[in-house]
TORRO-20540 format. One record per residue (C-alpha): residue in three letters; x, y, z. Coordinates in pm, whole numbers, plus 32768, in hexadecimal, padded with zeros to 4 digits. Layout:
# TORRO-20540
alaXYZ
...
This chain:
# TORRO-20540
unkE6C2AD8593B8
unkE744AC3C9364
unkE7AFAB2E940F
unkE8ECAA3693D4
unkE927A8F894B9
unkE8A8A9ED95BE
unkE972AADD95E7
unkE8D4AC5D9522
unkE966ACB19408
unkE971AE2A9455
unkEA41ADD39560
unkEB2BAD2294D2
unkEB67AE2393C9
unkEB5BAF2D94F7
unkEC9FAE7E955D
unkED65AE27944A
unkED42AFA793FC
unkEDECAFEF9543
unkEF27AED094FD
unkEF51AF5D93A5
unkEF4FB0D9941D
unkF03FB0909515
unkF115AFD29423
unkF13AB0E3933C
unkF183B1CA9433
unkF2B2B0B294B6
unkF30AB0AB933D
unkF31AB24292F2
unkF3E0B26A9456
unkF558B2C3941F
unkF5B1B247955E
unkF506B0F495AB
unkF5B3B09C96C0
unkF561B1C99790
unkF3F7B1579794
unkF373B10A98EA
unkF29FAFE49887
unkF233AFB399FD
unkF1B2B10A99CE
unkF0EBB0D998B3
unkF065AFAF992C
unkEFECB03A9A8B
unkEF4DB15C99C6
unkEE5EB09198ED
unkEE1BAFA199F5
unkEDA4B0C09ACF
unkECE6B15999C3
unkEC22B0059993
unkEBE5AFFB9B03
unkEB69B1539B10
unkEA97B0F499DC
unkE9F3AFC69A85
unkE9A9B0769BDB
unkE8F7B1BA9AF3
unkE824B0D49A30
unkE7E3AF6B9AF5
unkE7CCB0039C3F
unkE685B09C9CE8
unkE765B1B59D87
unkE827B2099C27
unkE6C7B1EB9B6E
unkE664B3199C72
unkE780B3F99C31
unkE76BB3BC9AA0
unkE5ECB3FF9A86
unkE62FB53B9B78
unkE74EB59D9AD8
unkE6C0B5639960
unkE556B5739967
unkE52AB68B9A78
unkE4CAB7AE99D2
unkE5C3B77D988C
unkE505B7749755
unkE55DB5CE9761
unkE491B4BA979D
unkE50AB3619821
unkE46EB23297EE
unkE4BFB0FD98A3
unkE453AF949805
unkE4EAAE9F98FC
unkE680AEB598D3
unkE666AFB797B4
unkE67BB11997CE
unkE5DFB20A96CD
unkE603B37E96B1
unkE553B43F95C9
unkE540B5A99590
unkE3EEB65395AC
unkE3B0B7219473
């Protein structure tokens, strides 16, 4: 992973994927201006939060290693903020 002026560079790119996928799917709308951007923005803010409380919390760490690991044919590996899952083969 590499690093630029601190911020991670995956993340960054994480983003930007997200802006750009939601501005070609503003530019292929026909009807723009029937697009509830209050909606849209509620809906990835919640998915972030939902994101953060599953994997930087000690209660959303429980549910995703019980939900994941137990008894699925995953593994998960946590090195401090980073969440690995691999598949057992």
């Amino acid at each position: 992973m590499y690093e630029l002026g601190g911020a991670c560079v995956e993340r960054v790119i994480s983003l930007l994927g997200l802006l750009v996928m939601m501005l070609l799917a503003w530019l292929w709308s026909s009807e723009r201006s029937r697009i509830n951007k209050r909606l849209i923005i509620t809906g990835v803010l919640l998915q972030f939060v939902v994101g953060f409380v599953i994997l930087r919390t000690t209660p959303g760490m429980w549910v995703f290693d019980l939900r994941v690991g137990g008894g699925s044919d995953r593994r998960v590996f946590r090195s401090g903020s980073r969440v690995c899952i691999r598949r057992r083969f």
